[in-house]
N, C-alpha and C positions, 0 to 999 in steps of 0.2 A: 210475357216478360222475356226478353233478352237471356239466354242462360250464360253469358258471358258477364252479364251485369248482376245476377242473381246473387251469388257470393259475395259483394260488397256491400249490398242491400241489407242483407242478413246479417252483416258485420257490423253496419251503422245502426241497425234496428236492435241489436246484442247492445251497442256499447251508448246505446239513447234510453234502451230499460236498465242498464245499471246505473246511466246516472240519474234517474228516474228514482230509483229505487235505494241510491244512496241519499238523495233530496228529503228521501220520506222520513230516512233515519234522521237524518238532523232536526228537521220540524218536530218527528216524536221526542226527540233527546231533552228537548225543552223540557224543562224541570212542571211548569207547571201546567204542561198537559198532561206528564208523567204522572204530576198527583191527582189530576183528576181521574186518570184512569183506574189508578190505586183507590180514591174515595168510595168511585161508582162498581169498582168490579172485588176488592179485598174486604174482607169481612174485620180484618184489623183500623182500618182507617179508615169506617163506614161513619164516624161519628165525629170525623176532622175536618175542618173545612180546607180546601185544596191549597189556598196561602201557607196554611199551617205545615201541612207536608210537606209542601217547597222548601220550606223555611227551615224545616225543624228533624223532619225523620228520614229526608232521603238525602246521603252521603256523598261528599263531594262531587264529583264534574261525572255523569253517566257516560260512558265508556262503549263507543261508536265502533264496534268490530274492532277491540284493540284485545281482546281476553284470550287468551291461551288455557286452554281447557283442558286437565290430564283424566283422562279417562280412566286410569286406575294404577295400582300401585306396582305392577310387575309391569306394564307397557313403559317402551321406551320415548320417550319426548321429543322430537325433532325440531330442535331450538332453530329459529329463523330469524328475519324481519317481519314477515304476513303476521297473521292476525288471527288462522285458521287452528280447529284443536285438531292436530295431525299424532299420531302415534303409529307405530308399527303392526298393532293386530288389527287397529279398527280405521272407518272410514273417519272423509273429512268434514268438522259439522262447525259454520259461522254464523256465529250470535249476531244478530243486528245489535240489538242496544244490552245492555249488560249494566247492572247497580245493585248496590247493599242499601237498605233501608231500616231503620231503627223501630222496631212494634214499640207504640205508645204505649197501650197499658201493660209493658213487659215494667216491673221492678226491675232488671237489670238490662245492660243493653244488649238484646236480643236481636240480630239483623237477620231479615231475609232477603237471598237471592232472587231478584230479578230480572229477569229477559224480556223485555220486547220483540216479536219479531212482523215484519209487514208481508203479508202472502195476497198475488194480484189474480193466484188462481185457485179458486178452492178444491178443484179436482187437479192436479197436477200427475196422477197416477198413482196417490197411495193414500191412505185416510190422514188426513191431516192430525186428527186428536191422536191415533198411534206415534208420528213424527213430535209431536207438541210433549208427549207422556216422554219418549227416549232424550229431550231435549233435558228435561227433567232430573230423570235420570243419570245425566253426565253433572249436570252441574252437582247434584250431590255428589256422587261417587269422585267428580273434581276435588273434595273439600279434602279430603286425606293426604296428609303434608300441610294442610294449609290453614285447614280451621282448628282439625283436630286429629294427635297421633296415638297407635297402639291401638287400644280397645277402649279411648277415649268416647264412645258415639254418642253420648250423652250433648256434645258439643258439637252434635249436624245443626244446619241451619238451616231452614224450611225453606223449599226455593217457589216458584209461582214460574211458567210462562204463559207470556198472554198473547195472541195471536189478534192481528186484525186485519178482516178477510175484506177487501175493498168489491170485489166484484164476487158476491157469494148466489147462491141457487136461490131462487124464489122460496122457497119454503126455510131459508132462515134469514131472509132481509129483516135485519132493526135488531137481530136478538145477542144476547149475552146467555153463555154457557158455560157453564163449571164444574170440572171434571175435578174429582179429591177422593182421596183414602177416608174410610169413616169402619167404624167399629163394628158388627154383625154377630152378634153370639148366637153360638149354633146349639151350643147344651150350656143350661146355665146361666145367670146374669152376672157378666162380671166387670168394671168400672174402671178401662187405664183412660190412664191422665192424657187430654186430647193430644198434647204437645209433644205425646212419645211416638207420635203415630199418622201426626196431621202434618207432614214433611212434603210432600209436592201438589199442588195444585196448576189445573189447565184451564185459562181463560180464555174462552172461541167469542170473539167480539166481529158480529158479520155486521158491515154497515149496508142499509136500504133506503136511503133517498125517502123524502118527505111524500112520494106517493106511496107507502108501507105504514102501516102502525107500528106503533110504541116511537114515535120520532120527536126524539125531544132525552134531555140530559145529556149525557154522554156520548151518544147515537147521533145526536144533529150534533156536537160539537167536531167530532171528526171527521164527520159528510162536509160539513161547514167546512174544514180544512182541506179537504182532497178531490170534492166537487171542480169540475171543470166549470160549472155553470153560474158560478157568482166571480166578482174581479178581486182582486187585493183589497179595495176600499171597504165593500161590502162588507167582507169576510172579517177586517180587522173592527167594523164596525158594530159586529153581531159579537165576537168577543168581549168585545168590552161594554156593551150594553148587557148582554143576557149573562157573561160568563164573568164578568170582573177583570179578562184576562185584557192586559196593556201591552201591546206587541211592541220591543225594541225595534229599532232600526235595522239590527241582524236577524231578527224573528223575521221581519217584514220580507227581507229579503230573501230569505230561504222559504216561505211560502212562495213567494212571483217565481223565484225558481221552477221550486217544485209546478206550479200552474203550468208553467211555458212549455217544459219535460211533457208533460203529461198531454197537454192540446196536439204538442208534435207528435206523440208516439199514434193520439188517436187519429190524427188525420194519415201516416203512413199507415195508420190497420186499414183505412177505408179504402184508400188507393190499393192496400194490395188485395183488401177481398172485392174490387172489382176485376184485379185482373185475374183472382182465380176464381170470379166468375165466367169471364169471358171463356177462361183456358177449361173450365168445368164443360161450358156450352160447345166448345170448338171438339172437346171428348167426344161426346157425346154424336154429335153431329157427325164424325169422323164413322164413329164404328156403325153407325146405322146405315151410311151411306157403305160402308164396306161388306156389312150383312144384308141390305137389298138389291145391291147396284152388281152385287158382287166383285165390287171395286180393290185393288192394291192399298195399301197405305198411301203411297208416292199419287198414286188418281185420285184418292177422297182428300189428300190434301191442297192437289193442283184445281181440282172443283171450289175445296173452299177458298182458294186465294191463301193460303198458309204462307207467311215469306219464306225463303229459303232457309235464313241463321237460324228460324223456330222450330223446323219439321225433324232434327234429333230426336229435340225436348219430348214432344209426341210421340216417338216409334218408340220411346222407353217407354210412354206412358203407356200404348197401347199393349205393348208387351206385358205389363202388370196388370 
């Protein structure tokens, strides 16, 4: 690759997975994949059918990276336009999708915080369930000013994030994970009330393609929706056959999106891990010929035919 060309590449490839990855958010936003995820993954709305939650417990229009998030009550707020929780002591953390939802068997109306969020790498360089736990985290510690003041905590609202890992490790393709606070007496048997203590919960939903087990509910519905490998027709066709789900006109078309997004990014990955194959093979080549022939950098690359605008790129590389 051209190193004069390589910074634009990177640039295009940057702003092809964010719209990529804003596609996903609006496809997720939809109210009744939302409940389906709540049905199959929330132990409150394991007994609702997913109409019913559309309809009924989840709260106005889900809210697309628009929350501003205050991390606690001495930090200062850095009021903007963006969408990001920005504060003075801590770093910056954006919600893909964000919603309050109404627990059915609450006698009063009891909402819980919701986040979606879409991860395309399960290893990014830190444990995701740590990241997914602090995500948690803010949105309680958000609620003060908002839900509830003073010494009010009576009035925190359980929050849930639920993660869903598109491209995860072989040993969790198809599976659903739930990370939660639970009670452990160490001396003594003693009995609080779950709802003083059952405040954040972490959903790890890894999808694995129909050559994996457990594929099927939930698991094929969102394979179903993020697959490269079936067309729009299909796709809106297995919805409404297996799921009851009737795709709008706008649904329809932020799925083809998101499809289109995703076939480009994969074919620019294949293009460029051929050419850092070739640039892997030309390495290699390079330093053997330097270490048998006892060749210069400037000879093992005039042996291999290197052109001239590429043979930089390589004296850094060999230096590292």
């Amino acid at each position: 690759m051209n190193s004069d060309t390589a910074e634009p590449q990177s640039h295009r490839a940057s702003d092809d997975r964010a719209a990529y990855d804003a596609a996903c958010k609006r496809v997720l936003s939809e109210k009744i994949i939302l409940a389906w995820i709540m049905k199959s993954c929330m132990e409150e709305y394991c007994g609702c059918s997913a109409d019913e939650i559309a309809e009924k417990y989840i709260e106005g229009q889900p809210q697309i990276s628009e929350v501003t998030v205050m991390p606690d009550e001495d930090s200062t707020l850095i009021q903007g336009t963006d969408t990001e929780d920005k504060s003075l002591k801590e770093g910056t953390v954006l919600f893909d999708i964000r919603f309050n939802a109404i627990v059915p068997s609450s006698k009063e109306v009891i909402c819980l915080i919701i986040n979606i969020e879409v991860q395309l790498d399960f290893y990014p360089g830190y444990p995701l369930p740590k990241r997914a736990i602090y995500y948690c985290s803010r949105l309680i510690s958000s609620q003060y000013g908002r839900e509830f003041l003073n010494s009010h905590y009576e009035k925190i609202k359980k929050v849930y994030s639920v993660w869903i890992c598109i491209n995860p490790p072989k040993s969790r393709r198809n599976t659903i994970t739930s990370y939660q606070m639970t009670e452990k007496n160490i001396i003594g048997d003693v009995k609080e009330k779950v709802q003083n203590y059952d405040l954040l919960s972490v959903i790890m939903i890894c999808l694995g393609g129909p050559e994996a087990d457990h594929y099927d509910g939930l698991l094929r519905l969102l394979d179903v929706l993020f697959t490269d490998e079936k067309e729009v027709q299909e796709k809106r066709q297995i919805l409404q056959d297996d799921y009851d789900i009737k795709m709008t006109h706008t649904f329809e078309s932020e799925v083809s999106e998101m499809c289109n997004l995703s076939q480009g990014i994969w074919e620019k990955g294949k293009e460029q891990g051929i050419e850092q194959g070739i640039e892997k093979n030309r390495l290699s080549s390079l330093r053997a010929l330097m270490e048998t022939m006892n060749l210069t950098a400037e000879q093992a690359m005039s042996a291999l035919r290197i052109p001239t605008e590429e043979r930089k790129k390589y004296i850094k590389l060999l230096e590292q």
